[in-house]
N, C-alpha and C positions, 0 to 999 in steps of 0.2 A: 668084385662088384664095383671096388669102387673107382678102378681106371678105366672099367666100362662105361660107369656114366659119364665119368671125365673126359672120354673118347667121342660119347654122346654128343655130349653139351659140346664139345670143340667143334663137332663137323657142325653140330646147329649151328654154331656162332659163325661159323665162316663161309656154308652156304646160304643162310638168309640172308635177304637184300632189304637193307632199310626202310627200300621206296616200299615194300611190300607189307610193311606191316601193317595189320587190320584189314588188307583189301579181300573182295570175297572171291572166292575159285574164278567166275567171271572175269574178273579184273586181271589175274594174275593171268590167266590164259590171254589174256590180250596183249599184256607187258611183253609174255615170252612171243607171240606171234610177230608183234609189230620189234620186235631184237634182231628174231632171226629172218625178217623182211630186210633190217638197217644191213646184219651180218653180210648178205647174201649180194646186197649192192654193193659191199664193200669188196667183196670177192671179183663183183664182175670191174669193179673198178681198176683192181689190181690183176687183173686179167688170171685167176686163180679159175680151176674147176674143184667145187667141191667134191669132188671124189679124192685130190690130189693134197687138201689137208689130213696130215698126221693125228693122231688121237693120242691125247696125253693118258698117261698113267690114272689109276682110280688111286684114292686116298681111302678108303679101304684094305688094309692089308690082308684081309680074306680073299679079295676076287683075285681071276688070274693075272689082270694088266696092273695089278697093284704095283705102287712108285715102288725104289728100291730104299730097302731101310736099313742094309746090309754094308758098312763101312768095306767089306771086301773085295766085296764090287762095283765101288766109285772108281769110273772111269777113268783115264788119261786126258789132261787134257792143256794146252794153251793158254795160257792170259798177256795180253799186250799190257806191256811197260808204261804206266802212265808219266814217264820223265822220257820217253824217246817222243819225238815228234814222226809225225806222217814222212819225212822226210830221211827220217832215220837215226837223223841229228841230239844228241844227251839232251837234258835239259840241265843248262848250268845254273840257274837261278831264281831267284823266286819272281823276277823281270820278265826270265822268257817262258815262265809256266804262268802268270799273270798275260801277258801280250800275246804268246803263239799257243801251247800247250793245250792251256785248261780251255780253250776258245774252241780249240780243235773238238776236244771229247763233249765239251757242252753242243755244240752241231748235230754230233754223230746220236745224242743222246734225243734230239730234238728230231730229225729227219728219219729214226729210224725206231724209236724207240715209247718214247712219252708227249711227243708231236709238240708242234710249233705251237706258240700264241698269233692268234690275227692282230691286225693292223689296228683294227676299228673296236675293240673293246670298249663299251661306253665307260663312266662315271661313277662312281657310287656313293651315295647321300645317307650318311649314319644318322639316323632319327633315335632317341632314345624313347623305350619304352615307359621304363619308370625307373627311378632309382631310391635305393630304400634300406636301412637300416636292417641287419635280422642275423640272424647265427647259422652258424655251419657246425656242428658237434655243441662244442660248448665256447665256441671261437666266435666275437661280435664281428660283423663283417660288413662293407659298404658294398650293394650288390646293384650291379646295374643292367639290365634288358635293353641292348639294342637290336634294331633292323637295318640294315643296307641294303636301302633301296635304290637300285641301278637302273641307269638312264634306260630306257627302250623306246626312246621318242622316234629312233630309225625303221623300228619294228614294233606297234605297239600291243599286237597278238599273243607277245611270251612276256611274262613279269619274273620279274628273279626277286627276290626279297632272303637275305642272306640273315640268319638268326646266329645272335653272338652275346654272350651270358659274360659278364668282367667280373670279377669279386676280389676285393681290396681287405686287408685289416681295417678295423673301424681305426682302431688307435693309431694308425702308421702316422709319424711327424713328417713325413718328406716320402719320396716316390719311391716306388716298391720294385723288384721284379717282378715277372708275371711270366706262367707258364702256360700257353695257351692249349688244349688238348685238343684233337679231331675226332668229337662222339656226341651225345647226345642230352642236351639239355633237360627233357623227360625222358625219365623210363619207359624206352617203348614195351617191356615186358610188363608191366605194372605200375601201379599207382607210388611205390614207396622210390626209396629214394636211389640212387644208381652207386654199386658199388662194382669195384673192379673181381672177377672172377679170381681165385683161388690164393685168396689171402690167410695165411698163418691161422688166424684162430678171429669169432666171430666180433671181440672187442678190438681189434685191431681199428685204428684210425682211417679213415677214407683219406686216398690224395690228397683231396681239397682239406683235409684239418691239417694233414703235413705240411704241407704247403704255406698257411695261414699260420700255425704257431711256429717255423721257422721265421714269420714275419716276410714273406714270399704272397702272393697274390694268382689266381689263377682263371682262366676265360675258359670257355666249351664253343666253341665255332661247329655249327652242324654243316659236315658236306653235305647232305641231302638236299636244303636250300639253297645250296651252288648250282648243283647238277644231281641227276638221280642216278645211282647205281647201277645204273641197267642199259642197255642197248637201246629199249624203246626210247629211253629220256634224252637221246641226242639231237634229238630235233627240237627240244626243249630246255629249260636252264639256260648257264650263260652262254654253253655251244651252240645251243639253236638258234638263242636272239642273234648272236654274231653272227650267224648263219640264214636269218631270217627262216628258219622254220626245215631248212633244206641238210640234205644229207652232208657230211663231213669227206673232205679230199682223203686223198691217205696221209700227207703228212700233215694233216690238222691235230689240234692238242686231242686227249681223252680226259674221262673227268680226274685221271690223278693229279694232269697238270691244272684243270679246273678247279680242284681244289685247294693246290698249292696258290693258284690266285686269287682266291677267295680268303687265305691266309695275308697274303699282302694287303690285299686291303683293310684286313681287319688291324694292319700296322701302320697302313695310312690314320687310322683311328685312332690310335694308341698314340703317335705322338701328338695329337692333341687333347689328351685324358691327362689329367693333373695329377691324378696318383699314380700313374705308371712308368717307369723309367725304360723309356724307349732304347735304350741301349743296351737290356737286361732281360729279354724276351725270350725265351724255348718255346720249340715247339716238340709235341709229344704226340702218340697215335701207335695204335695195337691194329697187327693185321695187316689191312689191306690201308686200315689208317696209319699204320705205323708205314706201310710204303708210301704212303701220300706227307709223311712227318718227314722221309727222309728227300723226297722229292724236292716239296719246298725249303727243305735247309741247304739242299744244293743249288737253289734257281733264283734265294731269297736270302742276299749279304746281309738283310740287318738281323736276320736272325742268330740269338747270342750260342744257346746252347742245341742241342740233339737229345731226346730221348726217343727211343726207336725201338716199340716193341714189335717182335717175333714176325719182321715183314714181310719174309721171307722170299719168294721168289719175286722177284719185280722190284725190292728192296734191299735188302744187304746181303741177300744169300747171291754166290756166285753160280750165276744159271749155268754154265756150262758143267757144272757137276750133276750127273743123273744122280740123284739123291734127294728126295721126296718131290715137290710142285716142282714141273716141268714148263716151257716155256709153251708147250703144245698148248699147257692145261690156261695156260695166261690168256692165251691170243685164240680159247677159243670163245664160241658164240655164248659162252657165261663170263667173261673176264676181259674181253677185247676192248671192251669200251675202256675201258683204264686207260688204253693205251693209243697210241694211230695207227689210223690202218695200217701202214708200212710192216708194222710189226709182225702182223700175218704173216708177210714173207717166207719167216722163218722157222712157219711149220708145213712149208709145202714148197716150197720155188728152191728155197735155201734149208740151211740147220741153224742151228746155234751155234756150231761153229766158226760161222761165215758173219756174226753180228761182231759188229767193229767195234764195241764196247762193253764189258762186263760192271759187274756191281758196286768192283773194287775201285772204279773208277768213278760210280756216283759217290761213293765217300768221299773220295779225294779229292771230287771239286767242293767240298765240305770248308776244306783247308783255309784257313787253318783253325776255322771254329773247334769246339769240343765235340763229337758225336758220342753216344753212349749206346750200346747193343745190347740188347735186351732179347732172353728166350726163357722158355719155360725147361721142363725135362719131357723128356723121350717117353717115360713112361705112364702122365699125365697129360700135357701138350700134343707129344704124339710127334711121328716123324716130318710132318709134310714140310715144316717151315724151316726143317736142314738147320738148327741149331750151329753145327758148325759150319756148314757153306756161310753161313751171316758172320760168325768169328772167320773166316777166312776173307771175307770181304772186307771187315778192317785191319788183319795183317796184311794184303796185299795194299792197302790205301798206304800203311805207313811211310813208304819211303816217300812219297810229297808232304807229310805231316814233320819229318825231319828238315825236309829242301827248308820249311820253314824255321827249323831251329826248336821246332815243339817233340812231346815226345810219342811214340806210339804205343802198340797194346803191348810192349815190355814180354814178348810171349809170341812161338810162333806155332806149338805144341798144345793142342786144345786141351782147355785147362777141366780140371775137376768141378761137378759141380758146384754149384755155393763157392767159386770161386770167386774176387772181385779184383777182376784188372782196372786198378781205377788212381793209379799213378800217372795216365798220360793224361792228353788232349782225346787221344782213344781210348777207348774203355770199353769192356765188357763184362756182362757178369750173366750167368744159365742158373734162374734160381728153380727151387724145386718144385714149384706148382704150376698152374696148368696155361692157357690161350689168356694169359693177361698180363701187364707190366705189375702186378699189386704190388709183389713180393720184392719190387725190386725199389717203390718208390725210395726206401729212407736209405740205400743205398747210391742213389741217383742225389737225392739233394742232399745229403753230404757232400758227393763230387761234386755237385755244380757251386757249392760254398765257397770251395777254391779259387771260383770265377767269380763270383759274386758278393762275396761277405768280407 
């Protein structure tokens, strides 16, 4: 009974869409209408007939299309060499993976994958809400409420207003790090307070006391104020205003790269906050936010460290492995908006075998920061997020993690669980509970001490 609720609460957690909560069957039946109106233009843009899209696997291991959860039957398959250039050419040095290399895979990741940024991006004006004394557990803390408010003077039909929660140790003498998270400043399930799913035992410390009595500091950045999770919201957020209101090309961003820039700017902010040490920043996110944590650690250099839970497909797990979320299930009319349209392609024109870049390649424009991978187990988590396809996305990243003289996951042999590879710059560790980083935080900022303490 109780890996079935666990099972429960995981597909709740990863099929509800943030934008939706609270709204009434009306509303929602509108969101999915006006998605697969966006979807359907996207299709005719890329000259697709929907009949010619593939259908991904269920996540349901009952129905018949269910993913495969079966290690015996992980296909064969290809990975390009992130140290050969397009040309064919080694790469000798950390020169020509900085200058030709890593330029390359960042394009292919961009035009085909997690779409461009536009040109005309406005401004963003950090107004603080209020700033204020008050505790976390039993931890005194300086807590501060701001909004980023972004220009729309070009459009003034869409307002974007980006919410961003900072909390400091009261007592800190001098600038702290900070670890910024991608979730939610209230509870949207409840009034109390937000703790991460499937932690050890009920007094166990939340992140945010870890974090604090390490003497660590930490922010909550809601994507939903960036952009909304859904199809309909692409004509709104910061993709619409830049867009004035109008549908997205195919290699336009989706909201994960919307959200990785709503990440940056909240570090355009951070170096001017007097408590925070701007060169001491992680970022962290579960899910589909753990794929938007690892997005912007590869798109955004000043980020220090990586915590990266359970991303899985679109994240650390290597897509071209059939082994749970399929790229079908990514790119279709519930999950496309993550992404640009381009990406479509690849469930109907092309495969996944034909995309010019895999996951182990977003690690590796990582390089040479820390990334840490984070999964739950198999028999709470569940299979979809391919626990090992995400360990094999940073053993194939490590040979660029070396070009730079750092070390990798020490391991190429998927390790037991409760194991913690956390001697490199790579790191992994599959702890035993279920769709959350909890269990893994006091394992996590240990390793980042290495970097930081």
């Amino acid at each position: 009974m109780k890996k079935l609720t666990s099972l429960i609460a995981l597909i709740f957690v990863c099929q509800i869409s943030n934008a939706q909560f609270g709204l009434t069957p009306a509303q929602r039946d509108s969101i999915n209408r006006l998605t697969e109106a966006d979807y359907n233009q996207m299709l005719s843009q890329l000259g697709i007939d929907k009949g010619q899209i593939r259908r991904g696997p269920s996540g349901n291991p009952k129905d018949l299309n269910a993913a495969n959860s079966d290690e015996s039957k992980v296909n064969q398959y290809v990975l390009s060499d992130p140290l050969v250039l397009k040309n064919g050419k080694k790469v000798s040095s950390v020169k020509v993976w900085n200058e030709q290399r890593r330029p390359e895979i960042v394009k292919d990741f961009e035009n085909e994958v997690y779409g461009k940024l536009p040109e005309n991006i406005p401004g963003v004006n950090w107004q603080v809400v209020y700033i204020r004394d008050t505790l976390i557990g039993n931890f005194p803390i300086k807590e501060k409420l701001l909004k980023g408010i972004v220009d729309n003077s070009a459009y003034p039909k869409i307002n974007v207003v980006i919410n961003l929660l900072v909390a400091t140790p009261l007592d800190a003498k001098r600038v702290v790090p900070v670890v910024m998270e991608f979730g939610f400043i209230k509870n949207p399930f409840s009034s109390g307070p937000i703790k991460p799913m499937g932690l050890g035992g009920a007094g166990e410390p939340t992140w945010q006391e870890q974090l604090i009595s390490r003497g660590y500091g930490y922010a909550i950045l809601e994507p939903s104020s960036i952009q909304a999770d859904n199809g309909a919201g692409l004509n709104s957020g910061i993709i619409g205003l830049t867009n004035k209101g109008q549908y997205r090309k195919p290699e336009e961003w989706g909201s994960l790269r919307a959200w990785a820039w709503g990440a940056s700017r909240a570090l355009d902010y951070f170096e001017n906050d007097k408590d925070i040490d701007v060169t001491k920043v992680a970022i962290e996110g579960l899910s589909r936010y753990g794929k938007a944590a690892l997005v912007t650690m590869a798109f955004e250099p000043r980020i220090s460290l990586g915590f990266i839970g359970s991303s899985g497909a679109g994240g650390a797990k290597i897509l071209r492995r059939n082994f749970g979320e399929q790229v079908e299930n990514l790119a279709s009319s519930f999950e496309y908006h993550w992404f640009c349209g381009n990406f479509i392609k690849y469930t109907s024109q092309k495969s996944v075998a034909d995309l010019p870049v895999d996951a182990h390649e977003l690690v590796a424009i990582c390089a040479p920061r820390p990334v840490f991978i984070s999964s739950g187990s198999p028999q709470v988590e569940g299979n979809w997020v391919d626990a090992k396809g995400m360990f094999l996305g940073g053993v194939h990243a490590g040979p660029v993690y070396k070009l730079f003289g750092k070390k990798d996951l020490g391991a190429t042999s998927f390790p037991k669980m409760g194991t913690a590879l956390v001697s490199g710059e790579l790191a992994f560790r599959q702890h035993a509970g279920g769709h959350s980083t909890g269990p893994n935080w006091s394992t996590w900022i240990a390793w980042a001490g290495k970097y930081w303490d």
